[in-house]
VOGU-3710 file (C-alpha; in Angstrom, 3 decimals, decimal comma):
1> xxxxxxxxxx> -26,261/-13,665/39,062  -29,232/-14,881/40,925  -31,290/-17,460/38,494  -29,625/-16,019/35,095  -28,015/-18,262/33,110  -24,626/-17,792/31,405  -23,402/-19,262/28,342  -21,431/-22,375/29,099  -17,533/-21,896/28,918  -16,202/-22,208/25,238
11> xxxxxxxxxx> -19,878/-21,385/23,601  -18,499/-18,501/21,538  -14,605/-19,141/20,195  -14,934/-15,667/18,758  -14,121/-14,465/22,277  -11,017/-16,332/22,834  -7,387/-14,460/21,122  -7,748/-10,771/20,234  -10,670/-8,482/19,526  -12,296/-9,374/16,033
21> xxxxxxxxxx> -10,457/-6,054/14,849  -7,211/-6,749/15,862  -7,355/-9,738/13,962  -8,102/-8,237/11,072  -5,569/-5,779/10,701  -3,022/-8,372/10,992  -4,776/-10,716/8,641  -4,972/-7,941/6,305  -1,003/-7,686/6,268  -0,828/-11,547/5,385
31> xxxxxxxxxx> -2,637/-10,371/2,140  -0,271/-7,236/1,521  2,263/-10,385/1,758  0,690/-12,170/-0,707  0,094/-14,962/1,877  -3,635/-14,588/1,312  -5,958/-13,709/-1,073  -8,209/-10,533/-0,816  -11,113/-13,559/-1,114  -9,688/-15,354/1,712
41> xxxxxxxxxx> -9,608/-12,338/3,415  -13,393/-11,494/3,107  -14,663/-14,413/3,622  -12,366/-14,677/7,191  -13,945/-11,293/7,866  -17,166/-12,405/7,815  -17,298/-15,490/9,433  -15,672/-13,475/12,135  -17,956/-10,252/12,332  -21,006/-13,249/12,209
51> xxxxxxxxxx> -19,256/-14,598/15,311  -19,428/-11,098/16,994  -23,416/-11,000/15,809  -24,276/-14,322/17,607  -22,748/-13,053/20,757  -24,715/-9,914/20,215  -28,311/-11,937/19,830  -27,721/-14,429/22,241  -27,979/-11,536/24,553  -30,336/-9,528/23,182
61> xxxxxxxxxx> -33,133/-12,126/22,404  -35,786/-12,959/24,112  -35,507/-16,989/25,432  -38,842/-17,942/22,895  -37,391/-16,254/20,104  -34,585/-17,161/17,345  -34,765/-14,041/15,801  -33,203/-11,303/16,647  -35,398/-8,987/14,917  -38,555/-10,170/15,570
71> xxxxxxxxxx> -37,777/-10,654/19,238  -36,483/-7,013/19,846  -39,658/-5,449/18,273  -41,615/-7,919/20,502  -39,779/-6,806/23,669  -39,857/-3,421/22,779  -43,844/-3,341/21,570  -44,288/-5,175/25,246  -42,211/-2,497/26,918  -44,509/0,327/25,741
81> xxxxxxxxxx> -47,685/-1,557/25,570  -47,970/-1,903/22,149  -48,612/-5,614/20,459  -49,003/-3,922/16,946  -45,568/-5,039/15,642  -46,019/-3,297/12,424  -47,102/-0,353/13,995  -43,516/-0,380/16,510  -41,853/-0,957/13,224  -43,208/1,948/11,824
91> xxxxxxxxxx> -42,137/4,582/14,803  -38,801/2,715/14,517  -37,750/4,027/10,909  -39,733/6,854/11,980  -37,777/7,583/15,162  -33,900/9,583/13,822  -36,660/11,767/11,488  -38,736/12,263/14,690  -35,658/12,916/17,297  -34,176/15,652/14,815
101> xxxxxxxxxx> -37,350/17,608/14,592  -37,918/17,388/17,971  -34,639/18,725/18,846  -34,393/21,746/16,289  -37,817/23,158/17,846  -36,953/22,325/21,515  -32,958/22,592/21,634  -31,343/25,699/22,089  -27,359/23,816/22,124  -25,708/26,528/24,245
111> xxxxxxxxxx> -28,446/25,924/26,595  -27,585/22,858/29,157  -31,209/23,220/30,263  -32,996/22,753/26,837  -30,424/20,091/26,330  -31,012/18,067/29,193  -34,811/18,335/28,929  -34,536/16,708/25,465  -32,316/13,719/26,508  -34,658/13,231/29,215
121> xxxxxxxxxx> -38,007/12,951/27,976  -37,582/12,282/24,372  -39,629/9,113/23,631  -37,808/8,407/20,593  -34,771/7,503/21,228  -36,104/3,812/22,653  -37,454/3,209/19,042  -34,126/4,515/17,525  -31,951/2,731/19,685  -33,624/-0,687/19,397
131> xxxxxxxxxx> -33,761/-0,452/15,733  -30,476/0,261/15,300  -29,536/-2,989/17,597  -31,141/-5,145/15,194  -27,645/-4,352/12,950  -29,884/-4,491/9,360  -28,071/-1,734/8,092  -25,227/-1,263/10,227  -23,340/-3,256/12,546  -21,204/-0,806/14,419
141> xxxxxxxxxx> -23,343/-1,853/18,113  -21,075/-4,762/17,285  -18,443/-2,322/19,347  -19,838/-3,385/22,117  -18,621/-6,662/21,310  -15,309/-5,700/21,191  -15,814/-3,913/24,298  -16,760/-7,193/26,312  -14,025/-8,885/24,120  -11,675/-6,615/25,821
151> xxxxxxxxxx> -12,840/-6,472/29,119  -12,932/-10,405/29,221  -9,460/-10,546/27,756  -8,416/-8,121/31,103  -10,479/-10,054/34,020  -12,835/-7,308/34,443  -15,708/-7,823/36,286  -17,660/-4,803/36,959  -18,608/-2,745/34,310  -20,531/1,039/33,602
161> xxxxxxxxxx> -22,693/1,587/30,620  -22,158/5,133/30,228  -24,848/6,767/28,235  -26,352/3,408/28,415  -29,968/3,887/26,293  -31,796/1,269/26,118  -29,207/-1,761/28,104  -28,477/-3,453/25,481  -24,971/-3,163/26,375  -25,435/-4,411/30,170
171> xxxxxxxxxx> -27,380/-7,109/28,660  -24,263/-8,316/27,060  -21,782/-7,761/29,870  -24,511/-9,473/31,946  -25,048/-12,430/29,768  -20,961/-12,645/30,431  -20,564/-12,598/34,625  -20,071/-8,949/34,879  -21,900/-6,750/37,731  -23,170/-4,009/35,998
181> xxxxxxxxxx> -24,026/-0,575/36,052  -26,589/1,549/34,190  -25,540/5,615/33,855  -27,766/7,620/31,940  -29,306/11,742/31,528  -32,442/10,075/31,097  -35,169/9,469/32,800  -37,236/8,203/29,866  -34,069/4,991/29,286  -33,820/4,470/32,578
191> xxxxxxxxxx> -37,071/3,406/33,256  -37,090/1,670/29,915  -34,026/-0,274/30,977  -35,101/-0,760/34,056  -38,072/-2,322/33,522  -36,203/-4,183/30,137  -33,526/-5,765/32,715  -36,329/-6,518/35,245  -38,145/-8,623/33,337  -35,410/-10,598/31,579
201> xxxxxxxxxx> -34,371/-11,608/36,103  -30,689/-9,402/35,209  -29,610/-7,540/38,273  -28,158/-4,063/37,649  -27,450/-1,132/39,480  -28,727/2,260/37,912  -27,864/6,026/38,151  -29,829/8,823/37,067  -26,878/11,823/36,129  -29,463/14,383/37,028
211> xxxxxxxxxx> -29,722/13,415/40,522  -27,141/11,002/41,676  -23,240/11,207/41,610  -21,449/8,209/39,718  -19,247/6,219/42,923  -15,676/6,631/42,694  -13,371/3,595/42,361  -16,309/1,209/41,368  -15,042/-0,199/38,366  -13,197/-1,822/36,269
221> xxxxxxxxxx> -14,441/-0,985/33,120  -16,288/2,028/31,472  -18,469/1,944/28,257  -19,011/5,260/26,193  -20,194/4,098/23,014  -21,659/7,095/20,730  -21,542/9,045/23,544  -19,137/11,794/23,397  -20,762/13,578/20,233  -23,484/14,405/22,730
231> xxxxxxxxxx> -21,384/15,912/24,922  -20,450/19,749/24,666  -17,271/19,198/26,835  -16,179/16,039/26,890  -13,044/16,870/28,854  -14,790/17,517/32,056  -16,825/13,931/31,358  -13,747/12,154/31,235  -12,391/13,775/34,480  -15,538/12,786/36,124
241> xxxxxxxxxx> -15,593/8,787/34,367  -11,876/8,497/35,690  -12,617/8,957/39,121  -14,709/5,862/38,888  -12,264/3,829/37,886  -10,635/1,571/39,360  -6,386/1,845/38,973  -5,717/0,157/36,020  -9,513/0,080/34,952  -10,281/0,568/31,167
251> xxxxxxxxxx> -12,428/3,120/29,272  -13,563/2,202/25,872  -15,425/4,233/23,871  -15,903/5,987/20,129  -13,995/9,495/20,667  -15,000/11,037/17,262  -17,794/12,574/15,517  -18,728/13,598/12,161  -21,171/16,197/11,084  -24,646/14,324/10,330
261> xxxxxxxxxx> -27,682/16,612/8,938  -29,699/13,803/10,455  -28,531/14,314/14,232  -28,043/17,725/15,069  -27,568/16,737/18,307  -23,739/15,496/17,918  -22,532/18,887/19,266  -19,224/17,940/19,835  -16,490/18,420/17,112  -13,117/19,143/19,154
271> xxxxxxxxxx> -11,533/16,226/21,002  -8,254/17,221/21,029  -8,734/18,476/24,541  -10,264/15,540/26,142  -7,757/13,423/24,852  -5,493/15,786/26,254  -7,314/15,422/29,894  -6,871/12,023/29,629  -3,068/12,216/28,769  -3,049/14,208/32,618
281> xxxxxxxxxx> -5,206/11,939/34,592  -2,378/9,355/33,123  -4,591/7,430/30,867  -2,512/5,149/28,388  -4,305/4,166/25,055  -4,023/0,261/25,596  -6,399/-0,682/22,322  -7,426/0,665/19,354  -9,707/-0,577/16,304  -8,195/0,432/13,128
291> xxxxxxxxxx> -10,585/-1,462/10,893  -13,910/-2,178/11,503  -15,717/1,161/13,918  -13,086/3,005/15,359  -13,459/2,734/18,951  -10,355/3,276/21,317  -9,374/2,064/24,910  -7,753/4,034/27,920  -6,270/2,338/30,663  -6,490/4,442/34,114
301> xxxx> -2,735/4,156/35,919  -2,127/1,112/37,924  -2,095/3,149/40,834  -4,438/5,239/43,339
//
């Protein structure tokens, strides 16, 4: 890892036993037993889910800064060369408003072209993205906490962010002693990331989708977090992800999608077929969170 620094052995607790959902559900039974109270239970809950948000910002903030906030509206005002931090907040809550106009007078969805233009030099998905990270109103990039969780728990040390934005998840899987890889449509995030991962000293390896193929039997574990709702056939994405697997390599990602008036662009409804592909290729489902986000693991077959 060059001169980045990992957090010493034993920093977070929260990352040793099962994923934070896992431990839920069965705590959760204890109070159907009566052997704790719904109190208990909540106040378990959150002490855990605030263990999974200080392994989130120790990744994601900047050395000089303690909050997480503050520090990724700094690093993202720096990123686009603005040191207005009121002004990046702005085109933050501004950005899901922006993204959906943009797409309903660019996007034509049964056009791959119009499709692929938007992904690629949409400037407002950055904004969006980062936002979102800060987990104000919603902590579901927490996932990817469970996602490193897991992948930790399994000895894997190579990992694919695919669909990977703006890094944050490499960040984290970096911050841990994985090699990773950045996979993305975009042109727009890659660069962003790029130049994000650069200047933080994290090595990474990135692939633009438009141009490069994604290696085959490169790793052992693939991210697809709030990915697949972009996709209009996700079967054929997961035939492609499971070639670059490794036998016995994970995928983890969020294999759902509801209808949202405020992102037309989750196209896909149907995943009863790609979870049929993956039943083929041999894909086992080896985890699932049935409490907190909803995000499910596939382990490729131990075999080549």
């Amino acid at each position: 890892m060059g001169d980045y620094i990992l957090p010493f052995p034993g920093t977070f607790p929260i990352l040793a036993g099962q994923p934070v959902p896992t431990q839920l559900k069965g705590l959760w039974a204890d109070v159907a037993a009566g052997r704790l109270t719904r109190a208990e239970f909540q106040e378990r809950e959150e002490n855990m889910i605030r263990g999974y948000c200080d392994v989130w910002a120790d990744a994601l903030r900047l050395p000089e800064e303690g909050d997480l906030a503050r520090s990724l509206c700094m690093e993202l005002g720096r990123l686009v060369g603005c040191d207005d931090l009121n002004e990046v907040k702005k085109r933050c809550q501004r950005a899901v408003l922006a993204m959906k106009e943009d797409w309903e007078s660019t996007v034509r969805p049964d056009d791959e072209k119009t499709v692929e233009e938007y992904y690629d030099k949409s400037e407002h998905y950055a904004y969006e993205l980062m936002w979102w990270h800060i987990l104000d109103e919603d902590r579901s990039p927490l996932a990817y906490v469970s996602a490193l969780h897991l992948a930790l728990r399994n000895g894997c040390s190579s990992a694919m962010d695919f669909g990977a934005g703006v890094g944050a998840g490499s960040l984290l899987f970096a911050r841990h002693g994985a090699a990773v890889s950045l996979v993305d449509i975009s042109s727009t995030l890659l660069d962003f990331s790029r130049r994000r991962l650069a200047a933080r000293g994290v090595p990474a390896t990135f692939i633009d989708l438009k141009t490069e193929a994604l290696p085959e039997n490169a790793y052992d574990f693939i991210t697809a977090m709030d990915v697949f709702e972009h996709i209009a056939e996700p079967e054929k994405t997961v035939e492609t992800l499971a070639k670059s697997l490794r036998p016995g390599g994970i995928l983890f990602g969020r294999f759902a999608a509801e209808a949202d008036d405020e992102r037309p662009s989750h196209i896909a409804r149907d995943f009863g077929p790609m979870f049929e592909k993956l039943h083929q290729l041999g894909f086992t489902e080896t985890w699932k969170d049935e409490w907190l986000w909803g995000h499910q693991a596939f382990r490729r077959a131990d075999r080549s």
